[in-house]
C-alpha positions as CSV (number, residue, x, y, z in Angstrom):
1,X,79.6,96.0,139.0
2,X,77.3,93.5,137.0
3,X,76.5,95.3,133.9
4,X,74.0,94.1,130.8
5,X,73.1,95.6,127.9
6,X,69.4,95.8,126.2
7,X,69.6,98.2,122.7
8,X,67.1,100.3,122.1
9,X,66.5,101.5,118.4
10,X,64.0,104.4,118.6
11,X,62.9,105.3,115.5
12,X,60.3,108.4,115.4
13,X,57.4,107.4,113.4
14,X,56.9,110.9,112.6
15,X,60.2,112.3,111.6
16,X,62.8,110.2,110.4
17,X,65.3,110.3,113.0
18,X,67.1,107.7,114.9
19,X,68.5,107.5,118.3
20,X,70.5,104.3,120.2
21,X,70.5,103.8,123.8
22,X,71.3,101.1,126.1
23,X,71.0,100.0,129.4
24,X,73.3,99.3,131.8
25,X,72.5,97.6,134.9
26,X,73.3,99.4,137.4
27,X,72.1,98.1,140.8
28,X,70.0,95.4,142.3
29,X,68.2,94.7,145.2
30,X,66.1,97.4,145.8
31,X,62.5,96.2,146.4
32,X,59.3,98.1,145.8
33,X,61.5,101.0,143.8
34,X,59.7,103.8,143.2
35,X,62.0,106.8,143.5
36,X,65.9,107.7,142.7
37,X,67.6,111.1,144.1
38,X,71.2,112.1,145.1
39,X,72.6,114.1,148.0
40,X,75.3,116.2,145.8
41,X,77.7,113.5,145.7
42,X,78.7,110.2,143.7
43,X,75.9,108.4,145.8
44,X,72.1,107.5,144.6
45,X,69.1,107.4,147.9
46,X,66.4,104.9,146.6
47,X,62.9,104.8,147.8
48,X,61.7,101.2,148.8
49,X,57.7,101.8,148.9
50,X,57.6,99.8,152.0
51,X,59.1,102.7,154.0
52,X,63.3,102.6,153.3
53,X,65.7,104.7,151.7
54,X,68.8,102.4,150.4
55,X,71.9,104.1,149.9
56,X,73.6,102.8,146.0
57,X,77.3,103.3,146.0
58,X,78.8,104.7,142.5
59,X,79.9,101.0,141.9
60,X,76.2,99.8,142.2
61,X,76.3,97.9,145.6
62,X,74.0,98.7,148.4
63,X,74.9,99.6,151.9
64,X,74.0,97.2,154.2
65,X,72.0,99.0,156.3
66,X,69.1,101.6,155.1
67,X,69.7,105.1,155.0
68,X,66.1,105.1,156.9
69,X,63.6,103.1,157.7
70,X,60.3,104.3,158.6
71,X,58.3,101.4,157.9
72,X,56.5,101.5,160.9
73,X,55.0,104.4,160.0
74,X,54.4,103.8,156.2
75,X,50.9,102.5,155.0
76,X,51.7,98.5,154.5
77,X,48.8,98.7,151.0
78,X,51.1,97.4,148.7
79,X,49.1,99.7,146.0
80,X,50.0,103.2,145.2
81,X,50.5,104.8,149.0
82,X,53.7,104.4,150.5
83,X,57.4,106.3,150.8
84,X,57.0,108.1,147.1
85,X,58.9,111.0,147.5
86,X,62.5,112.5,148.8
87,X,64.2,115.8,148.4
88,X,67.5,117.0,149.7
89,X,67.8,119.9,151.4
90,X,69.7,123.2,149.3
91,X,71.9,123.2,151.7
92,X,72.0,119.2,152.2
93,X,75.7,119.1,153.0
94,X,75.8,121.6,155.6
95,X,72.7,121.0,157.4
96,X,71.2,117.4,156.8
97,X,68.2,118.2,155.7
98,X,65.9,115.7,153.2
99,X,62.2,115.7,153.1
100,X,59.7,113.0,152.3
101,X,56.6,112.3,151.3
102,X,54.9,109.4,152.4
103,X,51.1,108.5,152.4
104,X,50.7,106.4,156.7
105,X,48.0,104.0,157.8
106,X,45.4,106.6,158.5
107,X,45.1,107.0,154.8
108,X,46.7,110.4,155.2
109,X,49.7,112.1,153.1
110,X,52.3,113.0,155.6
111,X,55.5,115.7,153.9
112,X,58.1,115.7,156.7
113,X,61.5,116.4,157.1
114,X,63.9,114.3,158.8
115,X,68.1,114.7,159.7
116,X,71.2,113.0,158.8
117,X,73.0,110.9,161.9
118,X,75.6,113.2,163.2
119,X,78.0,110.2,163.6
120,X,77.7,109.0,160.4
121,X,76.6,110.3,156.9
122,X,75.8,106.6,155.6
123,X,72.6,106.8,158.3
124,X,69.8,109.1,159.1
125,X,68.1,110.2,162.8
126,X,65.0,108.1,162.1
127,X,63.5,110.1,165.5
128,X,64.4,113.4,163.9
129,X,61.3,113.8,162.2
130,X,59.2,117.3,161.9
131,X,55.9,117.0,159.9
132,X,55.2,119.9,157.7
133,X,51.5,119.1,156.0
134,X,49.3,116.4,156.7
135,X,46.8,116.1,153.6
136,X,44.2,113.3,154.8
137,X,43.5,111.4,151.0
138,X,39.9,110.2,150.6
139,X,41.0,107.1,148.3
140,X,44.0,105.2,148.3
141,X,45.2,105.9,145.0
142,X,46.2,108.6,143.1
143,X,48.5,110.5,145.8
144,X,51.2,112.1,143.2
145,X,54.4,111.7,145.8
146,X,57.2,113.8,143.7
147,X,59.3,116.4,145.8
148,X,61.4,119.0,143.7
149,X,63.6,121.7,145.3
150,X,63.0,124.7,143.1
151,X,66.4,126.9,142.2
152,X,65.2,129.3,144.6
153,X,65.0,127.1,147.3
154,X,61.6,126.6,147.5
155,X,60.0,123.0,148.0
156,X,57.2,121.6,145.1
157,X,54.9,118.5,146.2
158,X,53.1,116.8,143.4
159,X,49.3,115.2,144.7
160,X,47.3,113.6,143.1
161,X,43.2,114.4,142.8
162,X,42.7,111.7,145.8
163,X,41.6,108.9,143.8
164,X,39.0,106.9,142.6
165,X,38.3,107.1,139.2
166,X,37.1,110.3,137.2
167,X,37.7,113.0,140.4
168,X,34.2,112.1,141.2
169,X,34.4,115.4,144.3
170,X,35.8,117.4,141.5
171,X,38.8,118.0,144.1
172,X,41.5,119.1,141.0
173,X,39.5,122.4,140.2
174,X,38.8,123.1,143.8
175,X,41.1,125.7,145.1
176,X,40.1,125.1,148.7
177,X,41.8,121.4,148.7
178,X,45.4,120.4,148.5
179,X,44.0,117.7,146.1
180,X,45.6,117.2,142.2
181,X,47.6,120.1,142.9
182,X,51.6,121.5,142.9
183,X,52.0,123.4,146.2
184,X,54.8,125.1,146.8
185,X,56.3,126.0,150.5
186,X,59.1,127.3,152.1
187,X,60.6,125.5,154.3
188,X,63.3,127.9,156.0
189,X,60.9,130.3,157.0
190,X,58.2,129.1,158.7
191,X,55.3,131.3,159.7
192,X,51.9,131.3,160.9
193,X,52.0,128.3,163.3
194,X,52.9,126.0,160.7
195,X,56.2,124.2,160.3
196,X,57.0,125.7,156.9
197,X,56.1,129.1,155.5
198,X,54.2,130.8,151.9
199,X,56.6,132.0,149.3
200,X,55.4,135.7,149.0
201,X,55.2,135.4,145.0
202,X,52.5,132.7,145.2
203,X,50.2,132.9,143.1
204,X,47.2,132.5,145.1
205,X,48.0,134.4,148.1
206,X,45.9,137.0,147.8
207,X,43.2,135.0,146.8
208,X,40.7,134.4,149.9
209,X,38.9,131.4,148.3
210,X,42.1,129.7,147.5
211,X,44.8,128.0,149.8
212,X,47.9,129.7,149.4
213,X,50.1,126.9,149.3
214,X,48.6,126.1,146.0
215,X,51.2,126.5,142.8
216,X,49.6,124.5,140.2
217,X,46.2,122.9,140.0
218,X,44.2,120.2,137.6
219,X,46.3,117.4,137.7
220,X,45.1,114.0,138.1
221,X,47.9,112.2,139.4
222,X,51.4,114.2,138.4
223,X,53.0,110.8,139.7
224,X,57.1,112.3,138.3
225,X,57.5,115.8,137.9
226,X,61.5,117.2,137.4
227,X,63.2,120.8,136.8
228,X,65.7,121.1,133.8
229,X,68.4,122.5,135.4
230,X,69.3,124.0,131.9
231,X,66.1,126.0,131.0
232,X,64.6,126.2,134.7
233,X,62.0,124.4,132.9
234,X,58.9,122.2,134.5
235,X,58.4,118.7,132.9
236,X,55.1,117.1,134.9
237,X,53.9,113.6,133.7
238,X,50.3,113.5,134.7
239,X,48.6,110.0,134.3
240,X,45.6,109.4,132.2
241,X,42.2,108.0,133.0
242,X,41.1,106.2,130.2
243,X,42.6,107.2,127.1
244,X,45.4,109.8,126.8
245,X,48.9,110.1,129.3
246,X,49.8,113.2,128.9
247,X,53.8,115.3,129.3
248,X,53.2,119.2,130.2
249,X,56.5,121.9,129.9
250,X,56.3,125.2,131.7
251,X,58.9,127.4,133.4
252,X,59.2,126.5,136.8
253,X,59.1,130.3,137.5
254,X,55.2,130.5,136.1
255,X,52.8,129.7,138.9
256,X,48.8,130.0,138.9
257,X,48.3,127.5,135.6
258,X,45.2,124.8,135.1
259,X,45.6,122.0,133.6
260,X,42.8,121.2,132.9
261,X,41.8,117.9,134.4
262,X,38.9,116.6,135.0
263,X,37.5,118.6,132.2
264,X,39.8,117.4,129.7
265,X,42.3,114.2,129.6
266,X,44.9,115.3,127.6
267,X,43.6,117.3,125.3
268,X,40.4,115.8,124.6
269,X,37.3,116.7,126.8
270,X,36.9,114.5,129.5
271,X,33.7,115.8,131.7
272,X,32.9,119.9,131.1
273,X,30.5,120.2,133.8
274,X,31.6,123.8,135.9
275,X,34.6,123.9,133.9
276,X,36.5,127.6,133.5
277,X,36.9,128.4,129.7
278,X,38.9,126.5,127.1
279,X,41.5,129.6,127.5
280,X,41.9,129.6,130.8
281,X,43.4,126.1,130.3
282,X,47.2,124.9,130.2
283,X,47.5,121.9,127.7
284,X,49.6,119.5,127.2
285,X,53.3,119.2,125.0
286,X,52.5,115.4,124.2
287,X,50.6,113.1,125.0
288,X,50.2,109.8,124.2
289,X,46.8,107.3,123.8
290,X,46.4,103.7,125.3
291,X,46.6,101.7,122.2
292,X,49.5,103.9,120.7
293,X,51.8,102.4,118.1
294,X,50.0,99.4,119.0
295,X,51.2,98.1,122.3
296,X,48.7,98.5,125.5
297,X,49.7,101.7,127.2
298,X,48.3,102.7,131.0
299,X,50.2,105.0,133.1
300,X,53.5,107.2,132.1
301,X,56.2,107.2,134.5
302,X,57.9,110.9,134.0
303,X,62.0,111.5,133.5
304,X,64.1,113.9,133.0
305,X,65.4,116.1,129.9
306,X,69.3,114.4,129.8
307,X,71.4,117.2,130.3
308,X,74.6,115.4,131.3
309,X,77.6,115.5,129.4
310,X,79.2,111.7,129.2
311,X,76.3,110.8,126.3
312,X,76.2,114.3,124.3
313,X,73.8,112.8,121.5
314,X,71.5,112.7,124.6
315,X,71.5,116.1,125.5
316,X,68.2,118.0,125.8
317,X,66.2,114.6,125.2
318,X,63.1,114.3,127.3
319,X,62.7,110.5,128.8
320,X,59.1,108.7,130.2
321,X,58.3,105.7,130.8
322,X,54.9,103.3,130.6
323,X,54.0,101.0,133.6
324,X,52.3,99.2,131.8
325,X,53.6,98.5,128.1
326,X,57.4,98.6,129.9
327,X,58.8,101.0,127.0
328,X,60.1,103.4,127.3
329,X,59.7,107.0,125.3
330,X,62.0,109.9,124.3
331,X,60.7,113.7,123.6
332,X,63.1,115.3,121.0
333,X,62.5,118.7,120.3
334,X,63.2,119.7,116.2
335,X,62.6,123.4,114.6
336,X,60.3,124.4,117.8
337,X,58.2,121.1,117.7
338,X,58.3,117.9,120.1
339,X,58.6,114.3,117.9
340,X,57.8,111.2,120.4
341,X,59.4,107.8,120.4
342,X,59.1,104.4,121.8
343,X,61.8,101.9,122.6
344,X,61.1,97.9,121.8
345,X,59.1,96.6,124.7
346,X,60.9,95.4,127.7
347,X,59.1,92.1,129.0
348,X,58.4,91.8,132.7
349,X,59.8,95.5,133.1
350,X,57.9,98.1,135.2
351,X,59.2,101.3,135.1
352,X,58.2,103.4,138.1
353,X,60.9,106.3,138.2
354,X,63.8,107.9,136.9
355,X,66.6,109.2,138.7
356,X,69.6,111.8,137.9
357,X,73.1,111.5,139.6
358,X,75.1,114.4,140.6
359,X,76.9,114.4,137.2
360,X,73.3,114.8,135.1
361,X,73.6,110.8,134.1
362,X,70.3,109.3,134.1
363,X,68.9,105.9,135.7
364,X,65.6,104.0,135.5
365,X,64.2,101.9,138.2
366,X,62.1,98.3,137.6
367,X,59.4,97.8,140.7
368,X,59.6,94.2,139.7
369,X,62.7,93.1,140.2
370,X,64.6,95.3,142.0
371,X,66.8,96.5,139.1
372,X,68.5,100.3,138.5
373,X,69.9,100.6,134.8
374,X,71.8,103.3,133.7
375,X,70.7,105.2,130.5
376,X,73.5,105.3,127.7
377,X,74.3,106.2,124.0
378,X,74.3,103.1,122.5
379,X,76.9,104.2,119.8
380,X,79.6,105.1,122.3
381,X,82.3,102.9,122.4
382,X,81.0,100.2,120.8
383,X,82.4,98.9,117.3
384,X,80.3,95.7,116.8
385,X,81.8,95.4,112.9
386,X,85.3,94.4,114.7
387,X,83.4,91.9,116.3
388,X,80.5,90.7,113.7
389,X,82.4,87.5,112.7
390,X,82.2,85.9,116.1
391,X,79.6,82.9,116.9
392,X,77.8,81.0,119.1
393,X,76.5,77.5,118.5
394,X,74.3,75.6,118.5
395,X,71.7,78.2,119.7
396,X,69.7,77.0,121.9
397,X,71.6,75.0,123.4
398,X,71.8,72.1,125.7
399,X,74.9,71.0,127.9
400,X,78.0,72.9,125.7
401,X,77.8,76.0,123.7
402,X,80.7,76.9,121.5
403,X,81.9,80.6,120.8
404,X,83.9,80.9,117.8
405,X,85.7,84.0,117.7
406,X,86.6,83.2,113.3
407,X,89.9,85.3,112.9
408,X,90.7,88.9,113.9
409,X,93.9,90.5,114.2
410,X,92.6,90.9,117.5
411,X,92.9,88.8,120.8
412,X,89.5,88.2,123.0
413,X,90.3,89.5,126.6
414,X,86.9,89.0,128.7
415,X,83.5,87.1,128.1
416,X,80.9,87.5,130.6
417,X,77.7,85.6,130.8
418,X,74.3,87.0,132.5
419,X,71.5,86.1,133.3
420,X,67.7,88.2,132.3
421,X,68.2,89.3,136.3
422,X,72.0,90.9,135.6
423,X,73.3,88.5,137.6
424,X,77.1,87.5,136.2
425,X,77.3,83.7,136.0
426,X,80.1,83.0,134.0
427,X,83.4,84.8,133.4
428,X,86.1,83.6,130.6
429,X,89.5,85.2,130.7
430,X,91.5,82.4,128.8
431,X,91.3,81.3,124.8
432,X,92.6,78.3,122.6
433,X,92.5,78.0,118.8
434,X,90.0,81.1,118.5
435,X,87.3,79.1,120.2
436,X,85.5,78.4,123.5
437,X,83.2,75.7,125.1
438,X,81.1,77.2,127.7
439,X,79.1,73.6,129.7
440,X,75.3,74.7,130.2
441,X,74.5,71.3,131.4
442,X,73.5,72.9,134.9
443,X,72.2,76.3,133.6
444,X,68.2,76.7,134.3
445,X,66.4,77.3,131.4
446,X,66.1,80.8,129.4
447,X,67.8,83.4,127.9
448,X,71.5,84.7,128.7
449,X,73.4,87.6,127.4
450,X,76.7,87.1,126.9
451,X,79.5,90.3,126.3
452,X,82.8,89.9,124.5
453,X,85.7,91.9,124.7
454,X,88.6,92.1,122.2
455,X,91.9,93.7,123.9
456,X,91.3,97.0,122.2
457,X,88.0,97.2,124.4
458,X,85.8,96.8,121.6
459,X,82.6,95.1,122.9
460,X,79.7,92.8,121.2
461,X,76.7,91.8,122.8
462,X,75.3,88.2,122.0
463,X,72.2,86.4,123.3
464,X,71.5,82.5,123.2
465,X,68.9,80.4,124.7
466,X,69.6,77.7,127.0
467,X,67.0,74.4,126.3
C-alpha cells in the first residue's frame, strides 16, 4: 500500500485545545468519488458518480472489475445527479441486499435495491434490480443522495429541496412532496402496492395532508447524513445557500422535526414568508459562514463522530469537510458545548464524502483525483525528536538531492519518496557513511514527500521541491 502523510494541526480558535491528525493514503483510482460504505467485512464499496461501485481491498487496491455498473442507467450530467448513495442490507451477509440511490436521465431520483452474484461475492446481479420510489426532481441539483440503515432496520433517504436556488416552490415545508426531506421506509415489509412498506411509528402517518414516508423535513440539500452507533445519534450536514453551512444532532429515534429551511439558513432568517413559528423550529449544533476563519467556504461535506478504537484521542470527534476551501473541520464536544476547528487548507483537494470501515476507522474521499485517505492520530507512533537531526539538501533541488541522516545511535531502514498523487517513486533500503544521494535529474517538477524509517520504526516525514 502507497501511503503519505499531510499533518493537520487543528487548533480551536475558541477554546484552547489541540488535536493532530494525518492522512494516510489509502486508495486510488476511484473516479468521480462521492460515497464510501462497507458490507460488514474488511472491504470498502465506493461510489463512482458515473454509475460504479469499486470494491477497495483492506490493502487499498481495487478489484478489477466493479462491484456494479449501472452506468447505462445513471444521468451522464457530470454536476450533482448521479450514483450518490448505497446501503447494505441488515442482514447483508445472509441475503445480499444493498440499495441505492441514484438520480437517471429523466431527471428523476430512482432508490432501488439490487442483489449480490450468487457465484461470487466480489460481483453484483446488475439485472436484479427492484425500484422502490421514483421522486421525479424539478432541477438538477440539490438531490441529497445519503442512505442510512437505522438500528431498527429501517431505511433513511436524504433529498434535497430539488434545486435551484432559494427553494423558489417552497418544496422543503411542503409535506405533500418528497422534496428536502428524510423519509424513512421499510423495506422488509412491503405494503400497499408499493415495493417497501411505512414504519408504523412514523411520525406523519396519521396526518392526511402529509406523506407518510416523510421523517424529517426543511432541509436544503442534507448531502451526508450518518448514525453514531454509540449514542444512536443523527448527525445531518445540510448545505447552505449563501452564507451559513450548517451541522444538526438529533436522536435517530426523534421523528417529525423542521429544520427550518427556507425560512432560515442556519440560524439566521433566510425568507419568512408562510413560515410555522420560531418554536416549532429545529436549529442547528454549528454552523459555519462562507468567509469563516478567512478562507472561502461553500458547501460542507458531512462525516462521522470517530468512534473506533485504533486512534482513542479521536473518539467522539465529529468530522466535515468543505468542497470548496478543501479543509477539513472537527466538532469536539467540552462541558455540554460543541467547539469547531479547521485543518490547514488542502490545495486541489475536494472532499465529497467520508466513509467508516467495519472496525469504526474513518476515510475521506477527493472527487479530484481519485484519492481515499485514511483519518489518523497524528501523535501515534511517531517520534519525530529521534529523527529531527536528519537533512535534505539543497532544497529545491535539481539533478541530486542529498539526505544526511547526522548521527543516531540508530540505523535508517526504509526511505520512500512520493509524489502530491501518492504515487511511490522511489524506495531506499541501503546506506553508506550516514548519507544518501537520491538523482532527480528525471523527476518532473513539484513537490515530493519523502518518509524515513529508523530500525526502531520511528518515522519522519520530509518534503523538498524538485526545480
Amino acid at each position: 500500500m502507497n501511503k503519505v502523510f499531510f499533518i493537520i494541526a487543528l487548533v480551536c480558535s475558541v477554546e484552547n485545545y489541540a488535536q493532530e491528525i494525518e492522512l494516510e493514503l489509502f486508495a486510488t483510482g476511484v473516479s468521480n468519488t462521492v460515497n464510501i460504505q462497507h458490507a460488514g467485512d474488511s472491504r470498502l464499496f465506493v461510489l463512482d458518480r458515473d454509475g460504479l461501485i469499486q470494491i477497495v481491498n483492506e490493502n487499498g487496491i481495487l478489484n478489477n472489475q466493479p462491484f456494479l455498473n449501472i452506468n447505462d442507467k445513471v444521468s451522464d450530467g457530470k454536476d450533482e445527479r448521479g450514483l450518490l448513495g448505497l446501503a447494505f442490507h441488515p442482514n447483508y451477509a445472509s441475503n445480499g441486499y444493498f440499495y441505492v440511490n441514484y438520480v437517471n436521465n429523466n431527471l428523476e431520483t430512482i432508490i432501488s435495491r439490487f442483489s449480490r452474484s450468487e457465484s461470487n461475492i466480489q460481483l453484483a446481479n446488475p439485472n436484479s434490480e427492484l425500484i422502490l420510489m421514483t421522486i421525479k426532481q424539478p432541477y438538477p441539483n440539490h438531490n441529497g443522495g445519503e442512505l442510512v440503515f437505522g438500528y431498527d432496520g429501517f431505511l433513511f433517504i436524504a433529498l434535497g429541496d430539488g434545486g435551484d436556488a432559494g427553494d423558489p416552490i417552497n418544496y422543503s415545508q411542503n409535506l405533500q412532496s418528497f422534496l428536502g426531506k428524510i423519509l424513512r421506509i421499510d423495506v422488509d415489509n412491503p405494503q400497499n402496492g408499493n415495493n417497501y412498506g411505512i414504519p408504523d411509528n412514523n411520525p406523519f402517518i396519521s396526518n392526511p395532508n402529509a406523506l407518510n414516508e416523510i421523517w424529517a423535513y426543511g432541509l436544503r440539500n442534507p448531502w451526508k447524513f450518518s448514525i453514531d452507533k454509540t449514542t444512536n445519534e443523527m448527525w445531518i450536514a445540510d448545505v447552505g445557500q449563501e452564507i451559513y453551512e450548517e451541522i444538526n444532532k438529533v436522536s435517530a429515534s426523534d421523528g417529525g422535526l423542521n429544520y427550518g429551511w427556507r425560512c432560515y439558513e442556519g440560524n439566521s432568517a433566510f425568507n419568512l414568508r408562510n413560515c410555522p413559528d420560531i418554536s416549532a423550529l429545529t436549529f442547528p449544533i454549528a454552523e459555519y459562514s462562507h468567509s469563516n476563519s478567512g478562507v472561502f467556504k461553500c458547501s460542507i461535506t458531512g462525516g462521522y463522530r470517530y468512534r473506533g478504537t485504533a486512534q482513542p484521542s479521536l473518539t467522539g470527534i465529529y468530522f466535515f469537510a468543505d468542497y470548496c476551501s478543501s479543509e477539513i473541520g472537527m466538532l469536539k464536544e467540552n462541558n455540554g458545548s460543541w467547539t469547531m476547528t479547521f485543518s490547514e487548507v488542502f490545495r486541489s483537494k475536494r472532499w465529497t464524502t467520508f466513509g467508516e470501515d467495519v472496525n469504526g476507522e474513518l476515510y475521506i474521499g477527493d472527487i479530484s483525483s481519485g484519492s481515499i485517505y485514511k483519518i489518523k492520530d497524528a501523535t501515534l507512533g511517531m517520534d519525530e525528536t529521534a529523527l529531527s537531526h536528519i537533512k535534505l539538501y539543497p532544497n529545491p533541488v535539481n539533478d541530486e538531492l542529498t539526505i544526511d541522516f547526522g548521527t543516531s545511535n540508530r540505523q535508517i531502514s526504509e526511505v520512500y519518496v512520493y509524489n502530491v498523487q501518492g504515487q511511490q517513486i522511489k524506495t531506499l533500503i541501503t546506506f553508506k557513511n550516514n548519507s544518501s544521494k537520491i538523482s532527480t535529474k528525471n523527476m518532473a517538477k513539484g513537490m515530493y514527500i519523502m518518509e524515513i524509517f529508523n530500525d526502531a520504526g520511528q518515522k519522519t516525514t520530509r518534503k523538498f521541491v524538485k526545480n
